[in-house]
Wavefront OBJ file of the C-alpha trace (Angstrom):
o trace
v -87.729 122.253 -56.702
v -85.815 124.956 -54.183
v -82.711 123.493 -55.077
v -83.376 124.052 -58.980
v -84.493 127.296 -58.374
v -81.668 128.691 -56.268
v -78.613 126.740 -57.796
v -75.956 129.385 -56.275
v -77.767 129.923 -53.002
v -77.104 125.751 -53.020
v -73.642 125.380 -53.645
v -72.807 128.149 -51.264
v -74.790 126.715 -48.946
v -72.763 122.982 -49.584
v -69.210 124.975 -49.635
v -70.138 126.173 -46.108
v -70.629 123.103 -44.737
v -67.634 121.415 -46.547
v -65.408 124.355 -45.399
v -66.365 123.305 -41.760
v -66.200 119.977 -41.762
v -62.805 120.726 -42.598
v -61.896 122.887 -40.246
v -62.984 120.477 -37.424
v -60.865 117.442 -38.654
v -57.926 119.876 -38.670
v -58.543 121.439 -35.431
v -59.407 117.268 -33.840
v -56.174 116.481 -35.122
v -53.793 119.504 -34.416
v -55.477 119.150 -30.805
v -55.243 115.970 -29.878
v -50.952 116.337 -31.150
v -50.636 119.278 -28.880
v -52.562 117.156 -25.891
v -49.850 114.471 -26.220
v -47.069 116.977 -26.769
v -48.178 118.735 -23.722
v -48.928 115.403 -21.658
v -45.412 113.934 -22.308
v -43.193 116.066 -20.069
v -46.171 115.640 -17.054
v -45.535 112.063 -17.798
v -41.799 112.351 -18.068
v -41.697 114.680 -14.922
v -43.907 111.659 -12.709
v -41.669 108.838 -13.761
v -38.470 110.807 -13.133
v -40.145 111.776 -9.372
v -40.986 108.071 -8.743
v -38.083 106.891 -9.032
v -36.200 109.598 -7.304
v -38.180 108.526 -4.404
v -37.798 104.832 -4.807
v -34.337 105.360 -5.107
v -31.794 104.872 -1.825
v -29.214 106.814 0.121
v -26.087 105.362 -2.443
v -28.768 105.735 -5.551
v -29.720 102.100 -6.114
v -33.768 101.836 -6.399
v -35.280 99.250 -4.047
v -35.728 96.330 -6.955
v -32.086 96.378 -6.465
v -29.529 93.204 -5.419
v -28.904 94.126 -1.679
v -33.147 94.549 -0.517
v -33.927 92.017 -2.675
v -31.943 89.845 -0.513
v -33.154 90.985 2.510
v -36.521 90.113 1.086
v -35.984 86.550 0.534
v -34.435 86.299 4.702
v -37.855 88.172 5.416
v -40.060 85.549 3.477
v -38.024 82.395 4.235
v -40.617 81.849 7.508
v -39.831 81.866 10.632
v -38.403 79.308 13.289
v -40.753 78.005 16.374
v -39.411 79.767 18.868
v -39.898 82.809 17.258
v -43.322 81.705 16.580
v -43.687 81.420 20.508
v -41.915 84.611 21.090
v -44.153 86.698 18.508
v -47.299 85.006 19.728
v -47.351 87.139 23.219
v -47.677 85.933 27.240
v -50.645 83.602 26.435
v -48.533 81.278 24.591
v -46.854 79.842 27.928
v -50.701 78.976 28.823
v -51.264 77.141 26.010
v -47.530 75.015 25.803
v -48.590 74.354 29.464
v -51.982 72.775 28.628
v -50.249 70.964 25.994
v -47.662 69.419 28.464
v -50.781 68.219 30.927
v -52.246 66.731 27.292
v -49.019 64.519 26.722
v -48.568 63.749 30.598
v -52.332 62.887 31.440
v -52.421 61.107 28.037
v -49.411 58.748 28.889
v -50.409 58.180 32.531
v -54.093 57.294 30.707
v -52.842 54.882 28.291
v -51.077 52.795 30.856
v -53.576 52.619 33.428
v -56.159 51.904 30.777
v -54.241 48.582 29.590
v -56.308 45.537 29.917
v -54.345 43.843 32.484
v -55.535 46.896 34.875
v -59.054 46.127 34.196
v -60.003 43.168 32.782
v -57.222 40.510 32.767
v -56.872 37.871 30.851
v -55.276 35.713 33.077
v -58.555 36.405 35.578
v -61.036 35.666 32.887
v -59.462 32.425 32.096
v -59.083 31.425 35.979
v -62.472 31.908 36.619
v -63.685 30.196 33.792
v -62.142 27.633 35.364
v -62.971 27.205 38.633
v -66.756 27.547 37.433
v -66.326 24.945 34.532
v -64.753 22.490 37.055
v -67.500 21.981 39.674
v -69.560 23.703 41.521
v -69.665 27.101 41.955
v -67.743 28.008 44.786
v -67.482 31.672 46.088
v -64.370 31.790 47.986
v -62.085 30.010 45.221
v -63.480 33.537 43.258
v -62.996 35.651 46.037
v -59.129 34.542 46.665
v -59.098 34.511 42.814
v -59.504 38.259 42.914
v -57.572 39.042 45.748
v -54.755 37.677 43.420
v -55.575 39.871 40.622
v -56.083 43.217 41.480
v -58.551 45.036 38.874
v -61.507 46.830 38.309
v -63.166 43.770 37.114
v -61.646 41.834 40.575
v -62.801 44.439 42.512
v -66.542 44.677 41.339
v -66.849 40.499 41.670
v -65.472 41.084 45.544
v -68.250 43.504 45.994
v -71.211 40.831 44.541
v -69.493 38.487 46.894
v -69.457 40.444 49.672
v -73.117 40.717 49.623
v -73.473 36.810 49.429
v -76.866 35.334 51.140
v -78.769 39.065 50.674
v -81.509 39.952 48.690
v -80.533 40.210 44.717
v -81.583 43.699 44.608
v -78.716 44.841 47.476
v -76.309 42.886 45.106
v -76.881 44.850 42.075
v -76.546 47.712 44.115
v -73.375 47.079 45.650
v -71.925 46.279 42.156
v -74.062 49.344 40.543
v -72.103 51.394 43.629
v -68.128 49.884 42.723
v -69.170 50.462 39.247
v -69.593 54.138 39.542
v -66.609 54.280 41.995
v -64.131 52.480 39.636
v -65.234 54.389 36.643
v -65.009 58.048 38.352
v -61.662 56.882 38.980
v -60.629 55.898 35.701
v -62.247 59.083 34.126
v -60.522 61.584 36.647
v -57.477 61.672 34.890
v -59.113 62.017 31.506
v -60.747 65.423 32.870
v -57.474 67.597 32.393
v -57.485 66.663 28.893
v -61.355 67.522 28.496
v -60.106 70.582 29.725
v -57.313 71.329 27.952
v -59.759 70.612 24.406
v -62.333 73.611 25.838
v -59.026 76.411 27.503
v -56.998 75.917 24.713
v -58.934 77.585 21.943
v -60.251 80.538 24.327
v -56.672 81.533 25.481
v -55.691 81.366 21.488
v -58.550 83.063 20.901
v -58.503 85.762 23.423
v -54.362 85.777 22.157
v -55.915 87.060 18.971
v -58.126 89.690 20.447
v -55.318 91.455 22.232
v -53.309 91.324 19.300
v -55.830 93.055 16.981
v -56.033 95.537 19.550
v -52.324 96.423 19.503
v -52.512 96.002 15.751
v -55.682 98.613 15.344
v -54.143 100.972 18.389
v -50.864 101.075 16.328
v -52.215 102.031 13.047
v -54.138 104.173 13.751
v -51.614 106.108 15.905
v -48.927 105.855 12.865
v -47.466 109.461 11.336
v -48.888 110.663 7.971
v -47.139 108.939 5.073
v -46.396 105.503 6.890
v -47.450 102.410 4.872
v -50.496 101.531 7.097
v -51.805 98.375 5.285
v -48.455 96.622 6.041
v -48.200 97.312 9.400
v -52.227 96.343 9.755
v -51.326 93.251 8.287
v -48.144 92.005 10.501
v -50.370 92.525 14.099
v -52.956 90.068 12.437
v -50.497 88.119 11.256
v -48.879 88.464 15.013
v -52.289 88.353 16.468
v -53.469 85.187 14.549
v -50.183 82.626 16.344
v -51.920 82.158 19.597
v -55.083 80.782 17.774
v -53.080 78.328 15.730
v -51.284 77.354 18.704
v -54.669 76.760 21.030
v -56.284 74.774 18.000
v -52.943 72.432 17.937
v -53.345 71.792 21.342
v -56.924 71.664 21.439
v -57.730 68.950 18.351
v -55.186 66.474 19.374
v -56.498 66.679 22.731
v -60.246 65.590 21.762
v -58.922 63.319 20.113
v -57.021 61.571 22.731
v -59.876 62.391 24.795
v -62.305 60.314 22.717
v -59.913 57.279 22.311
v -59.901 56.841 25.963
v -63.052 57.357 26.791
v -63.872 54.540 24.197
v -61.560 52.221 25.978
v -63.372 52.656 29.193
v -66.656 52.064 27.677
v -65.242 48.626 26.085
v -63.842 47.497 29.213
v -66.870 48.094 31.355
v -68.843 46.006 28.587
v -66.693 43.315 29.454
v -66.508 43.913 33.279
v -70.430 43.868 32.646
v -70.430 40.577 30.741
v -68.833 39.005 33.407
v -70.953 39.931 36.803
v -73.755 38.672 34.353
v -72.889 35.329 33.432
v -72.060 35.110 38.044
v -75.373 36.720 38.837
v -77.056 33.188 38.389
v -74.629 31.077 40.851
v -74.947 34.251 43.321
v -78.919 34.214 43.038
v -78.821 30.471 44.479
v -77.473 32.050 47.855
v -80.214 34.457 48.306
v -81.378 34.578 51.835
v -79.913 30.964 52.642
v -76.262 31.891 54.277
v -74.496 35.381 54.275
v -71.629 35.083 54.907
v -68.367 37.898 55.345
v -65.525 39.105 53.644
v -63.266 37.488 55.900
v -65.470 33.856 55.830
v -65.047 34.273 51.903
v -61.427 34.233 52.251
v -60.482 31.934 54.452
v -59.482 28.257 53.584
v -61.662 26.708 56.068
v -65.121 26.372 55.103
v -67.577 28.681 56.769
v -70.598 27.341 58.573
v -73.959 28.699 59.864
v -76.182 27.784 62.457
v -78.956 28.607 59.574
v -77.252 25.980 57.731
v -79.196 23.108 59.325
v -82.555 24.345 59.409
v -82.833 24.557 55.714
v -83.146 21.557 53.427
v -80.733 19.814 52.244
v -81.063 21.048 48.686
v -80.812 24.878 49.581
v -76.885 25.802 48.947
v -74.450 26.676 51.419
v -70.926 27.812 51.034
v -69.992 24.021 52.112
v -71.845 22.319 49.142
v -73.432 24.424 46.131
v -75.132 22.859 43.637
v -73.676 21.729 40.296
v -74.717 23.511 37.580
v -73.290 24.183 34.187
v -70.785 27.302 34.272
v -71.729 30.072 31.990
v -69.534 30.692 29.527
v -67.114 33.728 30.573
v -66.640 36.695 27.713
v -63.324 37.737 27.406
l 1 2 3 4 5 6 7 8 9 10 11 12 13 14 15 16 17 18 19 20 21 22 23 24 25 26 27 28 29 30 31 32 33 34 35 36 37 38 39 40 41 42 43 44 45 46 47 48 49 50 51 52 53 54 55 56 57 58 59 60 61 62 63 64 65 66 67 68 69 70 71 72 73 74 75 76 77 78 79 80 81 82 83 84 85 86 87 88 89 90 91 92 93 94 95 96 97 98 99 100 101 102 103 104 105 106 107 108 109 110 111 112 113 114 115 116 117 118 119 120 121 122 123 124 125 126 127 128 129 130 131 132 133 134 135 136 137 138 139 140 141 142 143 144 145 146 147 148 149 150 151 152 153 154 155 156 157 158 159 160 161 162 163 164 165 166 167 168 169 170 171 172 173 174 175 176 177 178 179 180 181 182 183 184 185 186 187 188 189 190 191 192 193 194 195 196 197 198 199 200 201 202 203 204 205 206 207 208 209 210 211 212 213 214 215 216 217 218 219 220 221 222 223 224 225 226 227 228 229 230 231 232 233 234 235 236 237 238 239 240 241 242 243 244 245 246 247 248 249 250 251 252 253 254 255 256 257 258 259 260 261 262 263 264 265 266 267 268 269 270 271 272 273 274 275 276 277 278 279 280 281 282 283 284 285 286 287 288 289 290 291 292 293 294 295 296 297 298 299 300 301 302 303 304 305 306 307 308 309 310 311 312 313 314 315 316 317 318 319 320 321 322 323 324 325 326 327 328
């Protein structure tokens, strides 16, 4: 109804609003060409400062032939003794934990050999002499006075308490047990060692050098490239941890392996005082007799010997019984 009744007041109110829609299209356009006219040389100025400054003292810019060529000798990696060199004093430490690693670990390996512990050759003798007859204790004791080994030397001491009560026998071999196996272990204890240092110098390598690395950056003059120089004292910082962990994961396992082979051998050092405990249990409180009665050829008597029956043992006639049979 307005609209009818005011017709002209209408269309001049439409022109008005077409007239400024207009205007603001123009002006949105016109604007946005004089932005970009008035952006360009900003732009152009930039670019043209950038690359004066990337530019070097003859005018090449640093994507050029000769620095790209120095960047490939920078990221071609580096050689091991500069490795060592870079890594600080704490690498001579760690190389010389690594050198008691490979020395201890040789030295181990050939004492650890099963002719130094439990030989064959004594195994298969003394299943012999007990499969033969009866069991007689100084054929075992000259037995392992020819084959000097842990395994010899823990049947001398269950010999050597021939005649006593079973309980001071399985103490005297519990006793060269021990003994024999703290000596076979001592020279595995360097190496334990070496698997604990190794890491902490490596690790306290890497301390220091993030020290330096922090203490130098943060000392650097305005304008210096910061972030790169952070990152080559970590990088610097982080050698003497990869060298400790080198030394330190071989070493436990070498370590290990050893200490496996000592357990196996004692098994079998085990299996065979148990399969003698019987013939030595026969001689309890009937004739003890001494190292140097057990080794000579002669037969050693007692003047016990003839007050007990005839069917007690003595080192002149033991009983016959069937040998156990001897694990190898």
């Amino acid at each position: 109804m307005i609209f009818m009744k005011h017709p002209v007041a209408t269309l001049l109110k439409n022109r008005r609003i077409a007239i400024l829609f207009v205007l603001l299209v123009a002006s949105a356009c016109f604007g946005d060409r004089g932005a970009r006219c008035h952006a360009q040389p900003v732009a152009n100025e930039a670019e043209r400062r950038a690359e004066e400054a990337l530019a070097g003292p003859s005018g090449e810019t640093v994507s050029g032939q000769p620095d790209a060529v120095s960047s490939d000798k920078t990221t071609k990696g580096q050689t091991l003794l500069e490795l060592f060199l870079a890594g600080g004093v704490l690498m001579w430490p760690i190389t010389l934990m690594s050198v008691v690693v490979v020395l201890f670990g040789v030295e181990r390996s050939l004492a650890l050999r099963p002719s130094k512990i439990v030989p064959r050759s004594f195994i298969r003798d003394l299943g012999e002499i007990t499969a033969d007859g009866p069991f007689d204790p100084r054929k075992v004791y000259r037995l392992c006075q020819q084959n000097p080994s842990v395994v010899s030397t823990v049947v001398r001491a269950m010999l050597g308490r021939l005649g006593r009560p079973m309980s001071e026998v399985e103490h005297a071999v519990s006793e060269t047990k021990d003994r024999e196996a703290s000596h076979l272990y001592a020279n595995i204890r360097p190496i334990g060692l070496a698997v604990t240092v190794t890491p902490l110098m490596g690790l306290l390598g890497t301390v220091q050098g993030m020290i330096l690395a922090f203490y130098t950056t943060a000392n650097l003059q305005a304008g210096a490239n910061r972030a790169a120089e952070l990152a080559q004292g970590i990088y610097v910082a982080l050698i003497t941890t990869f060298a400790g962990l080198c030394v330190a994961i071989p070493a436990a396992i070498l370590a290990h392996y050893l200490e496996g082979r000592i357990i196996n051998s004692f098994r079998k050092v085990d299996g065979v005082v148990e399969s003698l405990l019987p013939q030595v249990e026969r001689y309890e409180n009937v004739q003890r007799v001494t190292a140097r009665q057990l080794a000579s050829e002669t037969p050693a008597r007692s003047s016990k010997t003839s007050a007990e029956p005839v069917s007690r043992p003595t080192l002149d006639a033991s009983p016959k019984v069937s040998a156990p049979k001897i694990q190898g």
